[in-house]
PDB file of N, CA, C and O in Angstrom, chain B, residues numbered from 101:
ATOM      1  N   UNK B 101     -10.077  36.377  13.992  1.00  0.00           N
ATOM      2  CA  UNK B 101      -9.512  37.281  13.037  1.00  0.00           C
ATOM      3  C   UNK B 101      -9.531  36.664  11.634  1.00  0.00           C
ATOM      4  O   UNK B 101      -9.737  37.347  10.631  1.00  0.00           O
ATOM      5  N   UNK B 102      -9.315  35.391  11.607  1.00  0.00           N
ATOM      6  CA  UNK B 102      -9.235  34.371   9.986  1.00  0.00           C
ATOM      7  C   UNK B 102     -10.739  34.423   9.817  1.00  0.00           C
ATOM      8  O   UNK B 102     -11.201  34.591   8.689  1.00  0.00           O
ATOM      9  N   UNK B 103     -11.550  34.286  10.895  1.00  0.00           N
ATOM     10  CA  UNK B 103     -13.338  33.742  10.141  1.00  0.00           C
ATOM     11  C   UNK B 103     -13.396  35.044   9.319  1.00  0.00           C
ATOM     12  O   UNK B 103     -13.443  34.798   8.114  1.00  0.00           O
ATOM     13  N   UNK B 104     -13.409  36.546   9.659  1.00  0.00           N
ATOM     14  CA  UNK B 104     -13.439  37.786   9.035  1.00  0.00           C
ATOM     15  C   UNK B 104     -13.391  37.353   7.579  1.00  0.00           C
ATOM     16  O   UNK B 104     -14.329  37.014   6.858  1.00  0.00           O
ATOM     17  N   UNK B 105     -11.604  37.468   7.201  1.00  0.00           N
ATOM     18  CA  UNK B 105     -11.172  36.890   5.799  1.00  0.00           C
ATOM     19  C   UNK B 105     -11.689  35.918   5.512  1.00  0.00           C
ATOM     20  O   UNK B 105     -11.953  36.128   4.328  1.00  0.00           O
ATOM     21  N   UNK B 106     -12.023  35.017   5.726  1.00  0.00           N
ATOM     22  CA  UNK B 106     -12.722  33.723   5.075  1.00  0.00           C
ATOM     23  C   UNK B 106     -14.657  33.902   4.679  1.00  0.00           C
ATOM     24  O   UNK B 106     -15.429  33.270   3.958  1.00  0.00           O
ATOM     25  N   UNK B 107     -14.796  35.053   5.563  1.00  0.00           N
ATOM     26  CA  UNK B 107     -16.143  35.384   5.202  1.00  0.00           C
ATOM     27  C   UNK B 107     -16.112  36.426   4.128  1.00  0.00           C
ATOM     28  O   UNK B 107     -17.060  36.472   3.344  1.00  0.00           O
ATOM     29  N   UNK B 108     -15.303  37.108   4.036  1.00  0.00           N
ATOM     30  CA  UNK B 108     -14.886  38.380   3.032  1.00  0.00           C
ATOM     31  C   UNK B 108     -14.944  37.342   1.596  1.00  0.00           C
ATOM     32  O   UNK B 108     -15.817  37.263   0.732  1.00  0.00           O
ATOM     33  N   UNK B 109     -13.666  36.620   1.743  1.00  0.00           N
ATOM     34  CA  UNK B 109     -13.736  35.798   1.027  1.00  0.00           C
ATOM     35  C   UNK B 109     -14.324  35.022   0.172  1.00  0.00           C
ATOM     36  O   UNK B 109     -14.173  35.350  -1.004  1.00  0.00           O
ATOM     37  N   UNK B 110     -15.031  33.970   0.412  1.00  0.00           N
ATOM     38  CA  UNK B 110     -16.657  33.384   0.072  1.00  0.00           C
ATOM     39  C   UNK B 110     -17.840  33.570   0.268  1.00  0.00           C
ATOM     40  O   UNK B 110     -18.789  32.868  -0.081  1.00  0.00           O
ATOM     41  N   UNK B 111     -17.825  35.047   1.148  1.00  0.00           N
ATOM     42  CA  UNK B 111     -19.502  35.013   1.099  1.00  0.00           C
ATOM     43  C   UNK B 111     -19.592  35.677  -0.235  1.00  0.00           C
ATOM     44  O   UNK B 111     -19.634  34.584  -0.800  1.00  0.00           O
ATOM     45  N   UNK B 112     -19.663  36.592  -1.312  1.00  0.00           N
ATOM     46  CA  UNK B 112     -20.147  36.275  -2.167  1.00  0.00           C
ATOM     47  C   UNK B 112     -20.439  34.941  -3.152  1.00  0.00           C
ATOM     48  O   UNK B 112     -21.538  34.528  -3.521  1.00  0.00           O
ATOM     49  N   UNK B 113     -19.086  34.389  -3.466  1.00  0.00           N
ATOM     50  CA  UNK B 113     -19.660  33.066  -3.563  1.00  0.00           C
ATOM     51  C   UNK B 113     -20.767  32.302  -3.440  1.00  0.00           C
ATOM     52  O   UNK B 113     -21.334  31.698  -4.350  1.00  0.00           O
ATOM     53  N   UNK B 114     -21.048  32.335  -2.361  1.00  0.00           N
ATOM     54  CA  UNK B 114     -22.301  31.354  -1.352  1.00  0.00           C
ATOM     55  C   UNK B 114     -23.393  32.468  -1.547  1.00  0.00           C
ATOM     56  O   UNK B 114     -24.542  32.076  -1.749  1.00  0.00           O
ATOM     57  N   UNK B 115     -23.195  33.559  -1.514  1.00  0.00           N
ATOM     58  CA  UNK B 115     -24.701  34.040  -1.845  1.00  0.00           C
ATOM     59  C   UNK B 115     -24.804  34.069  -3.416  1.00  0.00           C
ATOM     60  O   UNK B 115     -25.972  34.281  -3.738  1.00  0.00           O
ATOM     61  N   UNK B 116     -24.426  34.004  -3.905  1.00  0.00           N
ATOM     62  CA  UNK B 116     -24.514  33.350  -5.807  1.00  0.00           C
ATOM     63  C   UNK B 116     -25.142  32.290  -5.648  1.00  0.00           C
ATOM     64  O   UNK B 116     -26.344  32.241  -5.910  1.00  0.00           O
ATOM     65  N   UNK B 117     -24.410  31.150  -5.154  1.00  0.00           N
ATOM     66  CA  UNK B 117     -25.062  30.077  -5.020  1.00  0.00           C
ATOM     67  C   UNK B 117     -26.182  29.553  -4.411  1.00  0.00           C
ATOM     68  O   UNK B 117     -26.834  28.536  -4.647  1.00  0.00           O
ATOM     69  N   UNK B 118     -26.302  30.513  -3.505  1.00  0.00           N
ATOM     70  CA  UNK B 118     -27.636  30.058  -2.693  1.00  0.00           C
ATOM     71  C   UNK B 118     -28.823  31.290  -2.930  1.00  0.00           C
ATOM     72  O   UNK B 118     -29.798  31.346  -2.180  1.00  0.00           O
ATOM     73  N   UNK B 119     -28.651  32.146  -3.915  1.00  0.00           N
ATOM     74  CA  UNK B 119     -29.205  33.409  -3.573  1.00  0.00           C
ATOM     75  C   UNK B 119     -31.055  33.012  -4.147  1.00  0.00           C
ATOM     76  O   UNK B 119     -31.916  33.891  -4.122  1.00  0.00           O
ATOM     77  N   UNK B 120     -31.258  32.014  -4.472  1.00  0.00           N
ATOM     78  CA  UNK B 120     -32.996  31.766  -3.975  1.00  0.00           C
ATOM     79  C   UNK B 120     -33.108  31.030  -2.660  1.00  0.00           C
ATOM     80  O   UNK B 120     -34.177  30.458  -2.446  1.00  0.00           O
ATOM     81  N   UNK B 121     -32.286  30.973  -1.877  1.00  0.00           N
ATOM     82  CA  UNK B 121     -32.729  29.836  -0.525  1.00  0.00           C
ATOM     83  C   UNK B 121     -31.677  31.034   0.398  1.00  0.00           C
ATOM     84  O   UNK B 121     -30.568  30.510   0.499  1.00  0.00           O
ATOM     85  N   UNK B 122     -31.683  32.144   0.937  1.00  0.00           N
ATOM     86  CA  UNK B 122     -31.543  32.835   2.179  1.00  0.00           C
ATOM     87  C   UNK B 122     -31.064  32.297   3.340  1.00  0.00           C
ATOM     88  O   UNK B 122     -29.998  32.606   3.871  1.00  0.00           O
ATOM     89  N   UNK B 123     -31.972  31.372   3.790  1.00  0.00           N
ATOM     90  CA  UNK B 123     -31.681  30.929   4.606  1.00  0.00           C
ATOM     91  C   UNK B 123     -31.216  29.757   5.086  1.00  0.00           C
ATOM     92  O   UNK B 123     -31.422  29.103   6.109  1.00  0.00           O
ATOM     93  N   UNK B 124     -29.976  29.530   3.314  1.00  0.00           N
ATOM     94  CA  UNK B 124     -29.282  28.397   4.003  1.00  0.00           C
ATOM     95  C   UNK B 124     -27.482  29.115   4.004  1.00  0.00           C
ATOM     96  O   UNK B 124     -26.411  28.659   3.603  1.00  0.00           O
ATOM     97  N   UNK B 125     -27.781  30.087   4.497  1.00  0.00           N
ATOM     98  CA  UNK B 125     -26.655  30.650   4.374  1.00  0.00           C
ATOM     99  C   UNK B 125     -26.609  31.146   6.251  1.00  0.00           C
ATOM    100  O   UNK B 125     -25.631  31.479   6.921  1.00  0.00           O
ATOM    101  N   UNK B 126     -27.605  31.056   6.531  1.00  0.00           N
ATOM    102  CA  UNK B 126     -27.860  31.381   8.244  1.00  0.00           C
ATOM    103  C   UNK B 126     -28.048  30.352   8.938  1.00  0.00           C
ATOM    104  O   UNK B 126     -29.005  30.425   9.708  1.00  0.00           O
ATOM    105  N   UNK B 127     -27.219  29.008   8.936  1.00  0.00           N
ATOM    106  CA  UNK B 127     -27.876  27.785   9.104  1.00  0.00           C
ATOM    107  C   UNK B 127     -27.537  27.905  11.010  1.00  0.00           C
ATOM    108  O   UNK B 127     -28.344  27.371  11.770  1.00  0.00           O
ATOM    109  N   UNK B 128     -26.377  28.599  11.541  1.00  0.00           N
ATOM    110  CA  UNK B 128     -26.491  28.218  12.641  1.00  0.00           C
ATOM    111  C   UNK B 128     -27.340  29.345  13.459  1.00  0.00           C
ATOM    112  O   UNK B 128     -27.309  29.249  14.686  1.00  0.00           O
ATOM    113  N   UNK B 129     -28.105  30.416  12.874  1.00  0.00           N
ATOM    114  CA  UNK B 129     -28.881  31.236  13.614  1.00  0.00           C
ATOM    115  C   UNK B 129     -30.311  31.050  13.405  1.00  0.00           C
ATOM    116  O   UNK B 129     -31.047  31.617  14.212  1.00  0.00           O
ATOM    117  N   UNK B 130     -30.847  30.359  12.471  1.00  0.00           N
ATOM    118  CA  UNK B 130     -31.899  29.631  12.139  1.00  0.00           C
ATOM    119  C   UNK B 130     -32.296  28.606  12.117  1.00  0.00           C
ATOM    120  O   UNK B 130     -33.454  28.359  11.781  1.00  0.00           O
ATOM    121  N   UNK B 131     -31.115  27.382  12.606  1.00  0.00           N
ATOM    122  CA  UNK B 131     -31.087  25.928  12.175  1.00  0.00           C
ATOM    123  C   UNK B 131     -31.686  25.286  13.299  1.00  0.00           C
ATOM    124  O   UNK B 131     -31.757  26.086  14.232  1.00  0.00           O
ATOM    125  N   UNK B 132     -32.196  24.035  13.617  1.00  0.00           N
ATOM    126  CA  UNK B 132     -32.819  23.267  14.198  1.00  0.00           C
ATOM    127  C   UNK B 132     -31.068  22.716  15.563  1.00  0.00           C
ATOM    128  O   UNK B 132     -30.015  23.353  15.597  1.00  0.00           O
ATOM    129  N   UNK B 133     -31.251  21.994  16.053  1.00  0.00           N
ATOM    130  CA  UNK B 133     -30.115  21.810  16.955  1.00  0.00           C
ATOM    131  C   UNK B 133     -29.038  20.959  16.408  1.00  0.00           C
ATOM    132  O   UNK B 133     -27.866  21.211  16.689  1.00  0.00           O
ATOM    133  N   UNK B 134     -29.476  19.600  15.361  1.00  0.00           N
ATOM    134  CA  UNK B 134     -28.702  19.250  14.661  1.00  0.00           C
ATOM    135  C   UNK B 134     -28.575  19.921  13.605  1.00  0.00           C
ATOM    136  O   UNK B 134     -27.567  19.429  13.096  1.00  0.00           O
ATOM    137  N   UNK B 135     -28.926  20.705  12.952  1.00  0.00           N
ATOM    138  CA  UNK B 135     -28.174  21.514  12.017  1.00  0.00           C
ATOM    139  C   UNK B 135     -27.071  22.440  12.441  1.00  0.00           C
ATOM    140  O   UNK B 135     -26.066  22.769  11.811  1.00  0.00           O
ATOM    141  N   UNK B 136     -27.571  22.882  13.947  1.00  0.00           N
ATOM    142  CA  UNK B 136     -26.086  23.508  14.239  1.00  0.00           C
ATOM    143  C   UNK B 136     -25.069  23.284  14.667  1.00  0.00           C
ATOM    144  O   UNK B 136     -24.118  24.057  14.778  1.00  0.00           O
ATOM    145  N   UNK B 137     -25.199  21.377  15.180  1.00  0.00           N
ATOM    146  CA  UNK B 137     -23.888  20.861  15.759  1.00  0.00           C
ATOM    147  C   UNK B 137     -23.622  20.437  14.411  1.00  0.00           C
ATOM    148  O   UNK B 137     -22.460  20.754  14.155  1.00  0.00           O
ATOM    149  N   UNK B 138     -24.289  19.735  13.210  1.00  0.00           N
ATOM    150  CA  UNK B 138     -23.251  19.308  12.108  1.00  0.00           C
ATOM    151  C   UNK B 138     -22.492  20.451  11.678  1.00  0.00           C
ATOM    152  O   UNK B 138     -21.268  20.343  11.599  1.00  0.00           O
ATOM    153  N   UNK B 139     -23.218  21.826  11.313  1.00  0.00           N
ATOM    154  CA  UNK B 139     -22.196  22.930  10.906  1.00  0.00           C
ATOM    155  C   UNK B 139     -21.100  23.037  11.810  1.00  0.00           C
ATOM    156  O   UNK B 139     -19.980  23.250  11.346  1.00  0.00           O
ATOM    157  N   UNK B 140     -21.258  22.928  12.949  1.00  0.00           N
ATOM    158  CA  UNK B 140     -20.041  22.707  14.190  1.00  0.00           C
ATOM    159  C   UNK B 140     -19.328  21.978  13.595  1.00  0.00           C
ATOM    160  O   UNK B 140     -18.366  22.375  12.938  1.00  0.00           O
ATOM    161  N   UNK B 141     -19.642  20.874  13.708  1.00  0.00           N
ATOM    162  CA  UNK B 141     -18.660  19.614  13.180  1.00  0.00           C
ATOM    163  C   UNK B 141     -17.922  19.716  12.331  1.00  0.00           C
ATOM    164  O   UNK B 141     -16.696  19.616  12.383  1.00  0.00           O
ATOM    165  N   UNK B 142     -18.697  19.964  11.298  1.00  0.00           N
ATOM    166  CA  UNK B 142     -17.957  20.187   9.861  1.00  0.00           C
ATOM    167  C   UNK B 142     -16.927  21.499   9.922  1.00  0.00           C
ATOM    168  O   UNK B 142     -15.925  21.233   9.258  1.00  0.00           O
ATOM    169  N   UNK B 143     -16.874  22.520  10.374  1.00  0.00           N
ATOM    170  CA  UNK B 143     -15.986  23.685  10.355  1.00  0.00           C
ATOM    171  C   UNK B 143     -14.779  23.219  11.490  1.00  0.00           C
ATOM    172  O   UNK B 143     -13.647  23.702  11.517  1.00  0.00           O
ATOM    173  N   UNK B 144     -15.318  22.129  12.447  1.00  0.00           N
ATOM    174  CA  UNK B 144     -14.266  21.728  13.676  1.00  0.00           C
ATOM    175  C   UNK B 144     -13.310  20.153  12.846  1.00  0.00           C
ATOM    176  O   UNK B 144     -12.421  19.453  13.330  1.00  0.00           O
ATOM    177  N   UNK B 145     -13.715  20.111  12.034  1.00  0.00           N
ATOM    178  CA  UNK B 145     -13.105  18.954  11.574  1.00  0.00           C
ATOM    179  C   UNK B 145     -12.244  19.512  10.285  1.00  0.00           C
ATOM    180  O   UNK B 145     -11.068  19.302   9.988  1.00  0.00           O
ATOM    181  N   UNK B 146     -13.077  20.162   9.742  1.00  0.00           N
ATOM    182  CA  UNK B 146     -12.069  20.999   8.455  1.00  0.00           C
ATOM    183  C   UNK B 146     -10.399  22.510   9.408  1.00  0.00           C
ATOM    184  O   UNK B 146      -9.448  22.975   8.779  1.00  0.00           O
ATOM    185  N   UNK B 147     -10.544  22.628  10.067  1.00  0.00           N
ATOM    186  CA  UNK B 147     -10.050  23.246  11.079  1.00  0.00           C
ATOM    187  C   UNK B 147      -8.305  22.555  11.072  1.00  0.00           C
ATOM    188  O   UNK B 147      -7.419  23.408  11.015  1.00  0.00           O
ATOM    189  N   UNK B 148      -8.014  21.576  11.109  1.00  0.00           N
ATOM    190  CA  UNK B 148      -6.777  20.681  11.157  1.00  0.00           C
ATOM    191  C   UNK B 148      -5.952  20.453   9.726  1.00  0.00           C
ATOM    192  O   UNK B 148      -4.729  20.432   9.594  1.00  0.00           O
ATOM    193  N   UNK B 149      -6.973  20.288   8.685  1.00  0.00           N
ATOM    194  CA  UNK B 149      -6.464  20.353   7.310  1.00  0.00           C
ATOM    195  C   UNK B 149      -6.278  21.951   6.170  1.00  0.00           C
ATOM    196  O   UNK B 149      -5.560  22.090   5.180  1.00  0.00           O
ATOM    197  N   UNK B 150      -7.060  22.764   6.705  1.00  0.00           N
ATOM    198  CA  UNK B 150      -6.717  24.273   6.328  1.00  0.00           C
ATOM    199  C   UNK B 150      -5.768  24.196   6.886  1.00  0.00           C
ATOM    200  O   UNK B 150      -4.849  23.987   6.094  1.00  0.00           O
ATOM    201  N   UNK B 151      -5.228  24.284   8.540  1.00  0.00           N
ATOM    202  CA  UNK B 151      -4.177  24.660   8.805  1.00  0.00           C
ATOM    203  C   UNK B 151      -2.970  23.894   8.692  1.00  0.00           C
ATOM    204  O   UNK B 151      -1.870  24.272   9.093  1.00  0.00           O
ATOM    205  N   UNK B 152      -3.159  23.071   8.267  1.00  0.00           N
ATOM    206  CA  UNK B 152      -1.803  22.411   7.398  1.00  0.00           C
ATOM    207  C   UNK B 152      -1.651  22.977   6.258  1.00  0.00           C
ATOM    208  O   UNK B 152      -0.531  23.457   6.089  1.00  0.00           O
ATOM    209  N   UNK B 153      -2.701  23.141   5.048  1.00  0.00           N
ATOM    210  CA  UNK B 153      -2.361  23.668   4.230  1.00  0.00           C
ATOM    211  C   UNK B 153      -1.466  25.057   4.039  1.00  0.00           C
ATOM    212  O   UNK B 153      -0.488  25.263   3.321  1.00  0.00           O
ATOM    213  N   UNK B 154      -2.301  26.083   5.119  1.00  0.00           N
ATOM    214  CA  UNK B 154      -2.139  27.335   5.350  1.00  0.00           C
ATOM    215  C   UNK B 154      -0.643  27.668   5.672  1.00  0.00           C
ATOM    216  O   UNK B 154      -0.018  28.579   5.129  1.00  0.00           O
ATOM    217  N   UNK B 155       0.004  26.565   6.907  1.00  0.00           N
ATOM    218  CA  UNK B 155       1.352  26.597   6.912  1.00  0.00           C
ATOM    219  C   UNK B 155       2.482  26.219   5.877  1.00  0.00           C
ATOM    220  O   UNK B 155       3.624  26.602   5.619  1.00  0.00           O
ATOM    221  N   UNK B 156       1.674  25.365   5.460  1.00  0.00           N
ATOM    222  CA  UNK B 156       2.849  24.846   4.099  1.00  0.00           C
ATOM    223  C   UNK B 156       3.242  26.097   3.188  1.00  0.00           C
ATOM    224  O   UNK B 156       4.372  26.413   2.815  1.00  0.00           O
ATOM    225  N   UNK B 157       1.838  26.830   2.882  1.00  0.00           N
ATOM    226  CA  UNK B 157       2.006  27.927   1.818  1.00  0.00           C
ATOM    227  C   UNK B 157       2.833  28.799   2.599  1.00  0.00           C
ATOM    228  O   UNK B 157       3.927  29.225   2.229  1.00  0.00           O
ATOM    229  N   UNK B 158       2.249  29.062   3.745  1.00  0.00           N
ATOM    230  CA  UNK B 158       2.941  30.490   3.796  1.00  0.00           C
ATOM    231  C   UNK B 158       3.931  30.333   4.578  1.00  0.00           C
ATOM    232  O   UNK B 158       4.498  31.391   4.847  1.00  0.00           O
ATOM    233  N   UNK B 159       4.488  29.138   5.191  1.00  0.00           N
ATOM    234  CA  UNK B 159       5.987  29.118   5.688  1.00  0.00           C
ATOM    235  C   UNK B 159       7.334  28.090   4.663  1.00  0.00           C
ATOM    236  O   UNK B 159       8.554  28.115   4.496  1.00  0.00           O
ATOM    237  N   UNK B 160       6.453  27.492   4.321  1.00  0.00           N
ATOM    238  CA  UNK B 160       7.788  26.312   3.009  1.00  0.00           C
ATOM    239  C   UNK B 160       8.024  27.485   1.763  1.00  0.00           C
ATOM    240  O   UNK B 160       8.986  28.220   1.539  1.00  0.00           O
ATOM    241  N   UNK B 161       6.497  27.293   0.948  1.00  0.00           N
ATOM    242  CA  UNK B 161       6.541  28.298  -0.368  1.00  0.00           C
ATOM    243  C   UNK B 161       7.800  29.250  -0.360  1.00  0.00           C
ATOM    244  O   UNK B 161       8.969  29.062  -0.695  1.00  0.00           O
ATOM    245  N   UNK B 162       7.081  30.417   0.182  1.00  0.00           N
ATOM    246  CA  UNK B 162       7.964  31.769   0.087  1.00  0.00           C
ATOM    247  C   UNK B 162       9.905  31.220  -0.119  1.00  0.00           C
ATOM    248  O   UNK B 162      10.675  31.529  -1.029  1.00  0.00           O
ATOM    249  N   UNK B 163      10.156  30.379   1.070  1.00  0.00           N
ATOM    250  CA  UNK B 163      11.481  30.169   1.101  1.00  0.00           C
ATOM    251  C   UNK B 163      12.130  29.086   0.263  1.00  0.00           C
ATOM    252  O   UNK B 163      13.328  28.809   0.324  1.00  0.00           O
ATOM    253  N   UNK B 164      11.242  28.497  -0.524  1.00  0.00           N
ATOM    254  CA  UNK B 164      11.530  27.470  -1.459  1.00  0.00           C
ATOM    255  C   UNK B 164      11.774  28.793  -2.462  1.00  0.00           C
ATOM    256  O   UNK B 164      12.957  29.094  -2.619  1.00  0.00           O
ATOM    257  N   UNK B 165      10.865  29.543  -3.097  1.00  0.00           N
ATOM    258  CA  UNK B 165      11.153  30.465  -4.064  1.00  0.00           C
ATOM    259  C   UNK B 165      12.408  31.090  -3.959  1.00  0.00           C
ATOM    260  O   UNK B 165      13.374  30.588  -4.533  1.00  0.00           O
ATOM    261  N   UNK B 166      12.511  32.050  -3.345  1.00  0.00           N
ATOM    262  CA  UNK B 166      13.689  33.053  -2.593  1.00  0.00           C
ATOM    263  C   UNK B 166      14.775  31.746  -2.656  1.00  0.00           C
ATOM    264  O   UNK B 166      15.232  31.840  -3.795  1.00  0.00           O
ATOM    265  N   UNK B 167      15.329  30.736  -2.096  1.00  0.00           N
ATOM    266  CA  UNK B 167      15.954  30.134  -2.184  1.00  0.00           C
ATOM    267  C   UNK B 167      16.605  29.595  -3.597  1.00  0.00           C
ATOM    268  O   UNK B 167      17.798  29.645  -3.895  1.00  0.00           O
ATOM    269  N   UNK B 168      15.478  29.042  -4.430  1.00  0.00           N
ATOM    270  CA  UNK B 168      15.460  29.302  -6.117  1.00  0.00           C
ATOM    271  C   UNK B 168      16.115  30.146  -6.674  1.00  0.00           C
ATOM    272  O   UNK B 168      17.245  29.935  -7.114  1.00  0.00           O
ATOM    273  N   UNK B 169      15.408  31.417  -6.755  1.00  0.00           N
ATOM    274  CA  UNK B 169      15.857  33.061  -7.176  1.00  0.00           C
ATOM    275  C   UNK B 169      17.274  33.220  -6.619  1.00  0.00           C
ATOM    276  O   UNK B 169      18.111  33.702  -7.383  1.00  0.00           O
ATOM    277  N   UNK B 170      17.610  32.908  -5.503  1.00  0.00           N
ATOM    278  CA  UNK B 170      19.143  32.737  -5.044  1.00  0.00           C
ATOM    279  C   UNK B 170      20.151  31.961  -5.945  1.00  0.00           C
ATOM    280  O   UNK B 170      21.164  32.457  -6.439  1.00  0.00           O
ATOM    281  N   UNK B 171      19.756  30.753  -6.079  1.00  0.00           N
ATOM    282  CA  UNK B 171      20.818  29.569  -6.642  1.00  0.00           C
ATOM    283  C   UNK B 171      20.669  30.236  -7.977  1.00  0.00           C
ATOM    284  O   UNK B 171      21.283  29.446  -8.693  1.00  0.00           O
ATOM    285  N   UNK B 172      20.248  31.172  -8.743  1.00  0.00           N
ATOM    286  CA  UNK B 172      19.914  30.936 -10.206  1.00  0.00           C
ATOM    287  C   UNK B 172      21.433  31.690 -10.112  1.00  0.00           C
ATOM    288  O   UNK B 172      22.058  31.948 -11.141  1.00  0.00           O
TER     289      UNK B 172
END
């Protein structure tokens, strides 16, 4: 359900950036076998630090604010 939004997200981006090379934007449906375990890798290793981030924002933030806006 998150890859959706995260593709919504940056694929324009990435096709800006890549939009003379096509097909490095299809790397795991076109890629050789190590090209598709490093893209593995790399999305399985980034996987632990989004979701730290992701919780901080959207469970600390909000109630740090609201909490703020309270004491004022």
């Amino acid at each position: 359900m998150q890859a959706a939004s995260v593709v919504y997200a940056v694929g324009p981006s990435l096709q800006k950036i890549h939009s003379d090379n096509p097909e490095a934007l299809a790397v795991e449906e076109n890629g050789k076998a190590e090209d598709i375990e490093a893209a593995s890798s790399i999305r399985t290793s980034l996987m632990g630090p989004f979701a730290g981030l992701g919780d901080s924002i959207l469970m600390v933030l909000p109630k740090t604010i609201f909490g703020a806006i309270a004491a004022y």
